[in-house]
C-alpha positions in Angstrom: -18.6 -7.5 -33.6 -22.0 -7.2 -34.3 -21.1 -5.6 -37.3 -18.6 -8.2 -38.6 -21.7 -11.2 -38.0 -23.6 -9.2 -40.4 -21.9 -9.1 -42.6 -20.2 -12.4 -43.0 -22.8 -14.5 -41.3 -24.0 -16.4 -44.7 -20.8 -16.3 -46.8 -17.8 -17.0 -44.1 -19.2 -18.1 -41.3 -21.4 -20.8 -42.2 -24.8 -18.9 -41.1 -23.7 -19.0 -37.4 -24.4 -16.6 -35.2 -22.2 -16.5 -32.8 -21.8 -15.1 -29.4 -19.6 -12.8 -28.0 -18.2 -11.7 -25.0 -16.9 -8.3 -25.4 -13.2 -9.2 -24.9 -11.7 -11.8 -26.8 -14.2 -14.9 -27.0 -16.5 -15.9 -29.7 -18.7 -19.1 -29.4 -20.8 -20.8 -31.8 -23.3 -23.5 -31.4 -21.5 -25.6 -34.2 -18.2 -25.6 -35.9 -17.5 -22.8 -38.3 -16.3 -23.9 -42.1 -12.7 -22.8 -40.9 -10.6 -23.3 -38.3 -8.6 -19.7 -38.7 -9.7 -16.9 -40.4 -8.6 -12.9 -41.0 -11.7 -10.8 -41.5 -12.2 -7.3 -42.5 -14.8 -5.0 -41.4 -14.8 -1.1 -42.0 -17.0 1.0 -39.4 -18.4 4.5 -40.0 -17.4 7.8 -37.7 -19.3 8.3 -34.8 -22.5 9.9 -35.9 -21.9 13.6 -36.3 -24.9 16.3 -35.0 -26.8 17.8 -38.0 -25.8 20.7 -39.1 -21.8 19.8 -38.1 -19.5 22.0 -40.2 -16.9 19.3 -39.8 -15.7 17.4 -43.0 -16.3 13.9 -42.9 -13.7 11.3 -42.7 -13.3 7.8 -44.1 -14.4 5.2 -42.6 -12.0 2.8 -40.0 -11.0 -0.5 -41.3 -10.4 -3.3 -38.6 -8.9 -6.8 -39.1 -10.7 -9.5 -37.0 -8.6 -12.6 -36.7 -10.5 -15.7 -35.6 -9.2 -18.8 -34.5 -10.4 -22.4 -33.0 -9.3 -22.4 -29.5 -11.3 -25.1 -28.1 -14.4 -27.3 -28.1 -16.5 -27.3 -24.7 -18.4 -30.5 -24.7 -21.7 -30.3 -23.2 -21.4 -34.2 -22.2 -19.7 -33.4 -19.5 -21.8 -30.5 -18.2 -24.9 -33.0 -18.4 -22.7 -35.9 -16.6 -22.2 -33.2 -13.8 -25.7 -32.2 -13.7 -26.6 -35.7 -13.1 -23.7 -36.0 -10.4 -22.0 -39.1 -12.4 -19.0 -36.3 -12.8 -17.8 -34.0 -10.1 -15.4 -31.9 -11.5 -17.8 -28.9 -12.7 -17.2 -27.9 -16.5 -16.9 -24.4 -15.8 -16.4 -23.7 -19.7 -19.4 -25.2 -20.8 -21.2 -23.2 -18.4 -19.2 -20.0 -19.6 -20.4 -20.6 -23.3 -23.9 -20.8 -22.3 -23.6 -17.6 -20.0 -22.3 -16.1 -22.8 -25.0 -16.1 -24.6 -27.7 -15.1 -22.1 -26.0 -12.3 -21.7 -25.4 -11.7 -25.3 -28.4 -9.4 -25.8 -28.6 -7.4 -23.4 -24.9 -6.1 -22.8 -25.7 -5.0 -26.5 -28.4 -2.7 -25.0 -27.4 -1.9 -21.5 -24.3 -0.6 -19.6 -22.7 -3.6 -18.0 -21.2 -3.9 -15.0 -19.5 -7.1 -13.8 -22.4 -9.3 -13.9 -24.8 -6.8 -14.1 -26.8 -4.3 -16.6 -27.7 -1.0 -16.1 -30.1 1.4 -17.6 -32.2 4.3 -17.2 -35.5 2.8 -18.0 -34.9 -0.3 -16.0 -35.8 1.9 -13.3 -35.6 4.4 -10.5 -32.9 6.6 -11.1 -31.6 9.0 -8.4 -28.8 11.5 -7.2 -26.4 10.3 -4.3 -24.5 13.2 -3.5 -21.2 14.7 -4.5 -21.3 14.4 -8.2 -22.9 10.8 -8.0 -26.2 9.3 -9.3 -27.7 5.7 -8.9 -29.3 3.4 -11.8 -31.0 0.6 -11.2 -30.8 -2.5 -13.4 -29.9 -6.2 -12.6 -27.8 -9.0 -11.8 -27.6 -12.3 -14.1 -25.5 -15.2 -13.8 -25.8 -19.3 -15.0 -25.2 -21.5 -12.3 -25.4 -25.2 -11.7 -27.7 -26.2 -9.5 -29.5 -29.4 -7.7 -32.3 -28.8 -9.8 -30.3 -28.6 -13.3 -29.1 -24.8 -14.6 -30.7 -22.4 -12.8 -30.5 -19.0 -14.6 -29.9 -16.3 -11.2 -31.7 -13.1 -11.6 -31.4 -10.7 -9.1 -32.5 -6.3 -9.2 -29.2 -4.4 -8.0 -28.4 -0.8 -8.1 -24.6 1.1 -8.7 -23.3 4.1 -8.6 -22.5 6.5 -11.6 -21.2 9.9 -12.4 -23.8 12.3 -12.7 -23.8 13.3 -16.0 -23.1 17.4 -15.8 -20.2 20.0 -16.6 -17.0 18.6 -14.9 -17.1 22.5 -13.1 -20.3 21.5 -11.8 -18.8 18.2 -10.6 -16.1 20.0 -8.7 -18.4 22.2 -6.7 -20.7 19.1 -5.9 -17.9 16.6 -4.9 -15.6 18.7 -3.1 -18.1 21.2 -1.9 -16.3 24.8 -3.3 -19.1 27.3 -3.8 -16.5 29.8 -5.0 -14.6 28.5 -8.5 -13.0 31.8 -9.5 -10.2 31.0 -6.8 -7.5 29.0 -7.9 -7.2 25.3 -6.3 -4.3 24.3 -4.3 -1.7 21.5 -5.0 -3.5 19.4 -2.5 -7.3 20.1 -4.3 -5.6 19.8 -7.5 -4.5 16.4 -7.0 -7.7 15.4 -5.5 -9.6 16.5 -8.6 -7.0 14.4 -10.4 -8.1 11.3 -8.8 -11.4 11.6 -9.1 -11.5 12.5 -12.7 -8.6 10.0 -14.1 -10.2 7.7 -16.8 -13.5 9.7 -17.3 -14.9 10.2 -20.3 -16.4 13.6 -21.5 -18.4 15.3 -24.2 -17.0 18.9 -25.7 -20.1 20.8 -25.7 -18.7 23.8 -27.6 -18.4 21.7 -30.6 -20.8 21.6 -33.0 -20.8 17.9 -33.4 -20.1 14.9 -30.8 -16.8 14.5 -29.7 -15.7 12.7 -27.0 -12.5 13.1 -25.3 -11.0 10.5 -22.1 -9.5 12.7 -19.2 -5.5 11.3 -18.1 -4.8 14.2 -16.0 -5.4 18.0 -14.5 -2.8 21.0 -15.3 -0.9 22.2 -12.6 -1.3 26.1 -13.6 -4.2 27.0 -14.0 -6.3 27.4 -17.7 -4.8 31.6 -17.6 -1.7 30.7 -17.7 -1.9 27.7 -20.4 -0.1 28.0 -23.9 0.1 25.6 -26.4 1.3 25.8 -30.1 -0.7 26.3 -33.0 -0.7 24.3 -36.9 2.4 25.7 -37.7 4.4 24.9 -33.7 6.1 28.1 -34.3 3.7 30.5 -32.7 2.0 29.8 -29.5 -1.2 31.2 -28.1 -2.9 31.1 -24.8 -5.7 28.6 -24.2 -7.9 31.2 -23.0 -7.7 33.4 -26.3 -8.2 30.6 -28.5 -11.3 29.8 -26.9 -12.6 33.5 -27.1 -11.2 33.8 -31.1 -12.2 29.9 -32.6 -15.2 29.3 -30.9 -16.3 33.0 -29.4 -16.4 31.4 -25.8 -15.2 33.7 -23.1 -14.1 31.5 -20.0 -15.7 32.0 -16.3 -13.6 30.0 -14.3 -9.6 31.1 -16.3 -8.3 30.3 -12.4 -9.4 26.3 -12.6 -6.9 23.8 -13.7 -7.4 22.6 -17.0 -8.5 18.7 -18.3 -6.3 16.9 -20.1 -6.4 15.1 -22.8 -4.1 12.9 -25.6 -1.3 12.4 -24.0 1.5 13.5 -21.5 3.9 14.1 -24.4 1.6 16.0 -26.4 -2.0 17.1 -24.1 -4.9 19.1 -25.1 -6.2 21.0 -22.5 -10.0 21.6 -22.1 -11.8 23.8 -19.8 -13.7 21.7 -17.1 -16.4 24.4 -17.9 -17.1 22.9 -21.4 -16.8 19.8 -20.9 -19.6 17.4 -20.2 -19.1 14.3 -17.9 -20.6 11.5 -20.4 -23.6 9.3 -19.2 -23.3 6.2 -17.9 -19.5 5.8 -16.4 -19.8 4.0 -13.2 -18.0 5.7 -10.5 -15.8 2.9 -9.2 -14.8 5.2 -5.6 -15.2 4.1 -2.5 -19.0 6.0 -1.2 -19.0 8.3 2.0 -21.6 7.3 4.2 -24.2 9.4 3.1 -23.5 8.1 -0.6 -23.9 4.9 1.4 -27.3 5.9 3.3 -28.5 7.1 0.1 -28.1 4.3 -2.1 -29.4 1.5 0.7 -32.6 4.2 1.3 -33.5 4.5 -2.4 -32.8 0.3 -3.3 -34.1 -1.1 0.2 -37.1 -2.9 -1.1 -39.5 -5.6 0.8 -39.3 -9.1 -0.7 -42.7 -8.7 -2.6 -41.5 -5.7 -4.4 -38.2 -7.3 -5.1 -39.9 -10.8 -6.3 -42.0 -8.8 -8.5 -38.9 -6.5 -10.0 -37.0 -9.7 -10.7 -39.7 -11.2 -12.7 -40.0 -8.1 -14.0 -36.5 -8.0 -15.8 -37.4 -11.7 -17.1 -40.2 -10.4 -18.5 -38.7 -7.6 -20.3 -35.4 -9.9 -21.3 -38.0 -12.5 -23.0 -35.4 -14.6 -23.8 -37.9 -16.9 -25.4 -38.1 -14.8 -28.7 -34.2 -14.2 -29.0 -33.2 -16.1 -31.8 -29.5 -16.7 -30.4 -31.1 -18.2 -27.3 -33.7 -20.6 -28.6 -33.0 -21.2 -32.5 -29.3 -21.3 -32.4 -28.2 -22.3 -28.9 -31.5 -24.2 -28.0 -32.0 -22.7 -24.5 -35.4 -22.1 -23.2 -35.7 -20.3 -19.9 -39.2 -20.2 -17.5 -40.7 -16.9 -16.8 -42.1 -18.2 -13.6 -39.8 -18.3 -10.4 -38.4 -21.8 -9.5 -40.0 -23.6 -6.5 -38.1 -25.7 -4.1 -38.4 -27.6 -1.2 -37.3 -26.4 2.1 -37.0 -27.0 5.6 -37.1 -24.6 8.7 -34.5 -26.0 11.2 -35.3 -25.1 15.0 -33.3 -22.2 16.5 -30.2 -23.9 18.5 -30.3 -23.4 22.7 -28.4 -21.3 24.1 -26.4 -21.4 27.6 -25.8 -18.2 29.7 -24.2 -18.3 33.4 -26.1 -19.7 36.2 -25.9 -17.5 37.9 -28.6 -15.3 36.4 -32.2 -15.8 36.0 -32.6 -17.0 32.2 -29.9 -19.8 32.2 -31.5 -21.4 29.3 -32.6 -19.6 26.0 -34.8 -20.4 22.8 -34.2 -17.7 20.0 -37.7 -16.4 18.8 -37.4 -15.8 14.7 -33.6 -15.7 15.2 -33.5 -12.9 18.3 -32.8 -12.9 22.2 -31.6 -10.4 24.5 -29.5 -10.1 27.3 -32.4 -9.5 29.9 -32.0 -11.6 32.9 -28.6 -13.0 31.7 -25.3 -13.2 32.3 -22.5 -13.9 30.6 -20.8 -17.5 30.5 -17.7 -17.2 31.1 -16.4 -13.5 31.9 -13.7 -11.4 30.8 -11.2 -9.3 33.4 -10.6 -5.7 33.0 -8.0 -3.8 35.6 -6.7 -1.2 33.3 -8.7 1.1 31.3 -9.4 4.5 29.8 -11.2 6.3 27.3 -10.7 9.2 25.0 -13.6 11.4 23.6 -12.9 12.6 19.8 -16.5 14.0 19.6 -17.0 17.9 19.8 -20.4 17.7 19.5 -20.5 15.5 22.7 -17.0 17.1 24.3 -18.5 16.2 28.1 -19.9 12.8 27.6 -17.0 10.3 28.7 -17.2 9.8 32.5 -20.7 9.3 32.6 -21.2 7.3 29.7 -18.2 5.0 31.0 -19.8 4.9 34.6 -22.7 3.5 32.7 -20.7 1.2 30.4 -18.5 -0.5 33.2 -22.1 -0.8 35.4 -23.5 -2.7 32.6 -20.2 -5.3 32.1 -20.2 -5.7 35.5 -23.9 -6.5 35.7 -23.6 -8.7 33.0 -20.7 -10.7 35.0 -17.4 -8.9 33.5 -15.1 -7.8 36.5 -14.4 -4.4 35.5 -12.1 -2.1 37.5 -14.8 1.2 38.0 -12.1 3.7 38.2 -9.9 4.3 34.7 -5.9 3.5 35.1 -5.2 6.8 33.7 -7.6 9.9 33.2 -9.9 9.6 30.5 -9.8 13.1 28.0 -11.3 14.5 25.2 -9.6 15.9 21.8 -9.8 17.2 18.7 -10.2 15.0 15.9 -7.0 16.1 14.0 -5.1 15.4 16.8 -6.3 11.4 17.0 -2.5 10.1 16.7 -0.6 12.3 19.1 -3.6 11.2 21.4 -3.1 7.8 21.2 0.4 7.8 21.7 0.0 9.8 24.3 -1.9 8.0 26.0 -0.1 4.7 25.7 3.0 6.2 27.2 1.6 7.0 30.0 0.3 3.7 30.7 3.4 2.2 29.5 5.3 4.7 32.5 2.7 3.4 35.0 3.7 0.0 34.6 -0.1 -0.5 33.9 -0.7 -1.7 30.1 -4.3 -0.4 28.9 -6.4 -3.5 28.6 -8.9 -1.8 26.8 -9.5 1.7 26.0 -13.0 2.6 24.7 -13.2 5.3 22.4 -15.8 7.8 21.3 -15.3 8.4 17.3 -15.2 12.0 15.7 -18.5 13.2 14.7 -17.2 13.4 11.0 -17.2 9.8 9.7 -14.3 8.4 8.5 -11.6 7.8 11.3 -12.7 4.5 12.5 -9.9 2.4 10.0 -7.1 5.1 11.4 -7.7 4.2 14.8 -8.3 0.6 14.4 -5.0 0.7 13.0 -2.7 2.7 15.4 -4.5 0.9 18.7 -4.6 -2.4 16.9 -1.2 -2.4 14.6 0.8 0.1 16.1 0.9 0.5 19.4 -0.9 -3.2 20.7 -3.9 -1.9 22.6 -7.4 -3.4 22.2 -10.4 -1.2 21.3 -13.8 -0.2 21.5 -14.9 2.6 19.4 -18.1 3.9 19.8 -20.4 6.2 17.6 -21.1 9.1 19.7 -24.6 9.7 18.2 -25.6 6.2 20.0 -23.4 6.7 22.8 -25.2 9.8 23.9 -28.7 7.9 23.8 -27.6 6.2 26.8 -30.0 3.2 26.2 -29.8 0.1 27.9 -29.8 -1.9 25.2 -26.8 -0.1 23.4 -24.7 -0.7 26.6 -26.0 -4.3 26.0 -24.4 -4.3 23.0 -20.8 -2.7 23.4 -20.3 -4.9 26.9 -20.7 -8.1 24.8 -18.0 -7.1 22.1 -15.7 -5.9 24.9 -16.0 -9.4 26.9 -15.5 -11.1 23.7 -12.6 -8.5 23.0 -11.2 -9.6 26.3 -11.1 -13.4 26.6 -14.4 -14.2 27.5 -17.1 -16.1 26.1 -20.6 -14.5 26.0 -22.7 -17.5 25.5 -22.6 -21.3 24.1 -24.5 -23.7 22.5 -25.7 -26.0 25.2 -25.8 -29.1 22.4 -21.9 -28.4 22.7 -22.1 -28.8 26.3 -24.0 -31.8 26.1 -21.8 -33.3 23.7 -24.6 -33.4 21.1 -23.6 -31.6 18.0 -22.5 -34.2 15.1 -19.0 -33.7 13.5 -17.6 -31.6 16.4 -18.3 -32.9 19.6 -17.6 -36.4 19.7 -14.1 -36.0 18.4 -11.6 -33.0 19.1 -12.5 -30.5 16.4 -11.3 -27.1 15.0 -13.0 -24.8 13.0 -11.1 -22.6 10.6 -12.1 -19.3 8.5 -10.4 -18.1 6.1 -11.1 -14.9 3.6 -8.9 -12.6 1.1 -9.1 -8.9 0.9 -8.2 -7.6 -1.6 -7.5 -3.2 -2.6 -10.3 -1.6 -4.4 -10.0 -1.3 -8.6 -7.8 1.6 -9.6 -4.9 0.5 -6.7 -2.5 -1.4 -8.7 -0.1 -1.6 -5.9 -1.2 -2.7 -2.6 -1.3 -6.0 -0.9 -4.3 -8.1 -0.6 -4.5 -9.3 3.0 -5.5 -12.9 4.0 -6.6 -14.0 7.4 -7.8 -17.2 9.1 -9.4 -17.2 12.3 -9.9 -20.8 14.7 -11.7 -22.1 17.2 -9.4 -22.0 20.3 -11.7 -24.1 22.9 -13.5 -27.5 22.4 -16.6 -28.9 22.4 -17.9 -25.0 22.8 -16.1 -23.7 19.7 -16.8 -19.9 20.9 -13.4 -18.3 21.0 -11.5 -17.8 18.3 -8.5 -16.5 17.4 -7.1 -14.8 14.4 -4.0 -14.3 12.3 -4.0 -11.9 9.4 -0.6 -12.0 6.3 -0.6 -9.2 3.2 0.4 -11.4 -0.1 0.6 -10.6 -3.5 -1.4 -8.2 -5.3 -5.1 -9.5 -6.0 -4.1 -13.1 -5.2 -7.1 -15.3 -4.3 -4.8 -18.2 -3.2 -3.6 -17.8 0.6 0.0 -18.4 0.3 1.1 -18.0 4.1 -1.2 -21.2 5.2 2.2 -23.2 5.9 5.8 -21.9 5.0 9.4 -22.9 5.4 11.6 -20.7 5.9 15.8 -21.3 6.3 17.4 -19.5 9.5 21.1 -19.5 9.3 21.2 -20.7 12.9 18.0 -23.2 13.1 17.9 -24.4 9.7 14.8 -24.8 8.5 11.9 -23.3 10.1 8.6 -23.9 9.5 5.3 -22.0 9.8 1.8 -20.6 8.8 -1.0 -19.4 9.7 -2.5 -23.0 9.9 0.4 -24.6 12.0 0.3 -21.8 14.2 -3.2 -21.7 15.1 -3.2 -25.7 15.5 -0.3 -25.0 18.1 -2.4 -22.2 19.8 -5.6 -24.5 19.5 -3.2 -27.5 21.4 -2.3 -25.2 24.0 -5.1 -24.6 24.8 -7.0 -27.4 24.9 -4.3 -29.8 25.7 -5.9 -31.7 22.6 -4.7 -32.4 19.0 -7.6 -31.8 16.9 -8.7 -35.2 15.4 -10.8 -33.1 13.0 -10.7 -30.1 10.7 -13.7 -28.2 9.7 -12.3 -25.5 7.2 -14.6 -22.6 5.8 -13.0 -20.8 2.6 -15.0 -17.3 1.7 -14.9 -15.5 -1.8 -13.5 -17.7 -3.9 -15.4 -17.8 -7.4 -16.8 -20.8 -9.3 -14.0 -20.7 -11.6 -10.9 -21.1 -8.7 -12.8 -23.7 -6.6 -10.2 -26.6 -7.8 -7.2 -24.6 -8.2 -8.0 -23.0 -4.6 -9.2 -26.5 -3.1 -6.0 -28.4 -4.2 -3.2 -26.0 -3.2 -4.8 -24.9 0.5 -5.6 -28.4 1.4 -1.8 -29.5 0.1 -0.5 -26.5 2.8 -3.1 -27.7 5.1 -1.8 -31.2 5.3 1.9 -30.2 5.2 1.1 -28.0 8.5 -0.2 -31.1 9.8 2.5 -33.4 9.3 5.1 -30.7 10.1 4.4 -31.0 13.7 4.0 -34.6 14.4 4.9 -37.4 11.9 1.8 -39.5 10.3 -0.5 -36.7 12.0 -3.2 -37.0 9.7 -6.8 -35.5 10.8 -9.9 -35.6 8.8 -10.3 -32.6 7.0 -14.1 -30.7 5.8 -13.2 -28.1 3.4 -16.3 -25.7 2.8 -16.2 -23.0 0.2 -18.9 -20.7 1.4 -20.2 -17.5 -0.9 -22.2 -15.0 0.3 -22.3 -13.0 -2.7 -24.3 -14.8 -5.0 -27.5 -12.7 -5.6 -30.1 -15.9 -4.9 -32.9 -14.6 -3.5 -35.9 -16.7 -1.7 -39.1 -15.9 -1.9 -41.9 -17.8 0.8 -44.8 -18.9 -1.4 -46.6 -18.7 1.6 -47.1 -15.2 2.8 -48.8 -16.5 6.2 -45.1 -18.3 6.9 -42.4 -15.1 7.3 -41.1 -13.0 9.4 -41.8 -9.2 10.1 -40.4 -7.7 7.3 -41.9 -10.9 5.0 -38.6 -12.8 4.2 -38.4 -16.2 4.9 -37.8 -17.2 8.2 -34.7 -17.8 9.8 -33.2 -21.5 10.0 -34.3 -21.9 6.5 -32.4 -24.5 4.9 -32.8 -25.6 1.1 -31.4 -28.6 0.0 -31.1 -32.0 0.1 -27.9 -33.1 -1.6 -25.0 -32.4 0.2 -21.6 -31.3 -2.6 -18.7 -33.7 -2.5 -16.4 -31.3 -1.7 -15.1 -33.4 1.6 
């Protein structure tokens, strides 16, 4: 595209300079002197290496068709600025984005939102065939101060650029490579590899080739047909004869290459990984540990980076920014107003000596305090999956249940069934195992606390037989902390097991005191609601929605929650209300929402006269479309049980990822680690999004 503006930038398109956005927008600060137009731009081959023996070719001729779409006004983006319009013009705020980002995503690898290079600083290995690059995050957004241009550092992971051999020993750990892989490796290697792009390096000039797949035989026993398709050679000789390379690894798999109908193998050996290809996997926890350890910055260092990246950006001597688009951004950090709010009060049991609490710089402990309302535990076991720690389980229970029942739980000290320790392959034969035989003792496990496997990695799998599968709530516990045996760990673990089992491990004693606005003078709920959707690369599986509610009022501690899978990458929660036709009842409705205002009703014996519903992850862009379909299921839930039930309803959209950073301007005012402090609020304006 670049290109094709200079080119026809005085004699078709009016001298505009446009902006692009890399798919299949263009935007102009004016109208062009045509409203559709075919253009033609031919592009050389990809620069050859000197000395290249390889003839050159002609150059590629591409047809560019351009074509009015549509005209964002920026009238209405000022009229929402100036809150005299609330619908926000997301398109005018698109444009503009658009060309902010026009520069540098010329430069820098871009990811999402964010840039990436090498010199925009540290640069590091992560393990297993993986590297981090730092860069940063950019994004327009309307604010209450006008558009605020959000700049924040950020760091990603990429593949390491080395031989795709060398790759293979790194990420799956084989030091030998001379033994051939198994089916199970081979597919492994597939998935990891699939869509990566590498350089030949026994060519004498760049070539780079995209990887759809791994051989199953390996590269010794690979033929292929030559120019003529009547004689075929092995991919081994015609390595050793065209380009005098005699292969070290003939027992690998090879790449391929072209397609399924017609591949082109190449030996992992020879072949390069290129630079700059994010690795879009999910991280181990060491990738994980490495990554926070190398980024984790304090709040000076990061204030400085981001105005860093302003600086080097200078937006204010790109033409596209200032001449054509008339933008000017500040290289100095915004400065707002804001208020500390004071830390709410807390309410523990009276029954021990710290009934009332004041968080200090948003912390507190359990010292001297009991829980408010304790849970009941008369069946129980544990199972120990830790080899490292094989011993561990009686006495770190003993200590457990002393500290729940310090704490005010009334839990049983002897387990219902004997507590054991296993192997780690062996987690779901365990589990079952030890279900039946509390199913046979007519004494259904209330809780069964388990240590995790030393190897990371299991926690999901047993969350999802105990919690899924066979109906039995968890505690899992890491057995590196487990085997500390420190108070403050057991702490820890006997709050999220009350919790787990119908208690309540504090409240906020304005609830009590019927104090807090918008919930406790009228029977409220409180509702949350979030989408999960699969990682890129799975087209397939279900995104999963759940909503969660407040099941006790005025306290609004316990909550309850009700999870749905729905269609693939669906932001929308379709299960909120549903009618369904039963050939014997008719019509049946349901949803998430009527069934948690039924479980709220019973028990409370109150019909919520108010709604407070919080909505996480939806984007700027989805905020109407998301706003107008869950309130319409939210009000037909509503009326489905009761006729002219109509309660006030607060719908919240609340984002967490959205890179704003705040800095304290005064250094004297922060807490230990120099952020701001805790109950900072900024803002004045409340959105009219009720």
């Amino acid at each position: 595209m670049k290109q094709l503006i200079d080119v026809y930038k005085e004699s078709h398109l009016g001298r505009r300079c446009p902006a692009y956005d890399g798919r299949k927008s263009l935007y102009t600060a004016g109208p062009l002197p045509f409203e559709s137009k075919e253009l033609v731009i031919k592009l050389p081959e990809e620069d050859r290496s000197a000395g290249s023996s390889r003839p050159a070719r002609k150059e590629r001729q591409f047809k560019v068709a351009i074509k009015l779409a549509s005209k964002p006004d920026l009238h209405y983006l000022r009229e929402f600025l100036s809150r005299k319009h609330f619908e926000c013009p997301q398109e005018a705020i698109q444009v503009l984005d658009v060309v902010l980002r026009a520069k540098p995503s010329q430069i820098y690898t871009e990811v999402g939102r964010s840039f990436f290079y090498t010199s925009l600083g540290p640069r590091g290995e992560l393990g297993n065939g993986t590297e981090y690059w730092s860069g940063y995050y950019q994004s327009l957004r309307p604010t209450q101060m006008g558009l605020s241009l959000n700049i924040d550092v950020s760091a990603r992971s990429f593949y390491e650029p080395i031989l795709v051999s060398e790759f293979v020993v790194k990420h799956f750990r084989r030091s030998n490579l001379s033994k051939p892989l198994s089916d199970q490796d081979r597919i492994k290697v597939k998935k990891a590899l699939k869509g990566v792009r590498v350089r030949l390096i026994y060519m004498d000039y760049a070539k780079t080739c995209k990887i759809i797949g791994v051989s199953r035989d390996p590269i010794s026993q690979l033929t292929f047909p030559l120019d003529d398709k009547r004689t075929n050679v092995s991919v081994v000789k015609y390595f050793r004869e065209k380009y005098n390379v005699v292969l070290k690894y003939p027992s690998l798999p090879a790449l391929q290459s072209g397609s399924e109908a017609r591949p082109v193998y190449l030996p992992m050996e020879l072949c390069s990984i290129v630079e700059g290809q994010r690795y879009t996997k999910k991280l181990n926890e060491q990738q994980v540990r490495s990554l926070l350890r190398a980024t984790c910055q304090r709040p000076n260092i990061r204030e400085g980076n981001i105005t860093k990246m302003v600086q080097v950006n200078n937006f204010e001597v790109e033409e596209l920014v200032t001449k054509e688009f008339g933008m000017h951004v500040r290289k100095e950090l915004a400065l707002i107003n804001a208020q500390v709010l004071n830390p709410p009060v807390l309410k523990y049991h009276d029954s021990g000596r710290d009934k009332i609490v004041n968080p200090s710089c948003g912390q507190w402990n359990m010292i001297n305090k009991k829980m408010v309302n304790w849970g009941k535990v008369d069946f129980w076991s544990c199972v120990n999956f830790s080899s490292e720690y094989w011993n561990m389980s009686e006495e770190f229970c003993a200590e457990l249940v002393n500290m729940c029942n310090n704490k005010g739980m009334v839990f049983c000290q002897t387990p219902s069934i004997a507590m054991r320790s296993a192997c780690a392959d062996r987690i779901d034969q365990i589990l079952m195992d030890v279900y039946k035989e509390s199913a046979g003792l007519n004494k259904p496990l209330q809780l069964l606390i388990i240590i995790l496997p030393d190897q990371t990695g299991s926690y999901g799998k047993i969350k999802r037989i105990c919690e899924t599968e066979l109906g039995i709530v968890s505690q899992c516990c890491k057995p590196v902390q487990a085997a500390k045996f420190s108070n403050q760990y057991f702490e820890n673990v006997a709050l999220k097991i009350n919790a787990k089992v119908g208690g309540r491990n504090t409240v906020l004693n304005d609830a009590i005191l019927r104090r807090i606005p918008l919930v406790t003078d009228v029977p409220t709920i409180i509702f949350g609601a979030d989408v999960t959707h699969p990682p890129p690369g799975e087209d397939s599986s279900s995104s999963i929605a759940a909503v969660v509610a407040s099941m006790d009022w005025p306290e609004v501690t316990k909550y309850r929650g009700i999870v749905s899978a729905q269609t693939h990458r669906m932001e929308i929660i379709q299960d909120l209300y549903k009618q369904t036709k039963d050939p014997q009842k008719g019509l049946v409705e349901g949803g998430m929402v009527r069934e948690l205002l039924v479980a709220f009703f019973k028990s409370t014996r109150q019909k919520p006269s108010r709604i407070i519903f919080y909505r996480g992850g939806v984007s700027e862009g989805q905020f109407s479309q998301v706003l107008l379909y869950e309130m319409d299921a939210i009000w037909k839930a509503c009326s489905s049980l009761q006729e002219g039930y109509m309660p006030r309803v607060t719908f919240v959209v609340v984002q967490k990822r959205h890179h704003t950073r705040l800095f304290p301007t005064d250094r004297n005012k922060t807490d230990g680690s120099g952020n701001i402090l805790p109950g900072d609020k900024q803002g004045h304006t409340l959105p009219r999004f009720v």
